[in-house]
C-alpha angles and dihedrals in degrees: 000000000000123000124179127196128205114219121206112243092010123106103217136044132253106233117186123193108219124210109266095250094055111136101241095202083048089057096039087048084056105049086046096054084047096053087042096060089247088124131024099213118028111213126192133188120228124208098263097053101257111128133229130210126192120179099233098222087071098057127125115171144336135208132192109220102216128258101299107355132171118292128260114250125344111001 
């Protein structure tokens, strides 16, 4: 699953690339209790192990690629 972050002040967007197994309502649960104040810092997982943090107060927008979805990048 792809996810991409908008970052206030910042011209280009994060984009993570989940593991396939990755619970999407887990993920969108998260990114909701970020913008909501709920966490300082949102982390996320990619599919290779490395970890993301992204401080909650900068950012600008999310999206959910959708199940399967093309890949980031060069495939």
């Amino acid at each position: 699953m792809d996810v991409r972050i908008g970052v206030t002040d910042h011209p280009r967007e994060i984009a993570v690339k989940l593991a396939g197994d990755t619970d999407r309502a887990a993920v969108k649960a998260q990114i909701e209790a970020a913008l909501a104040g709920s966490a300082d810092t949102l982390w996320l997982t990619d599919e290779k192990g490395g970890e993301v943090g992204i401080p909650s107060a900068r950012i600008a927008f999310a999206e959910i690629g959708p199940e399967g979805g093309s890949p980031i990048g060069f495939g």
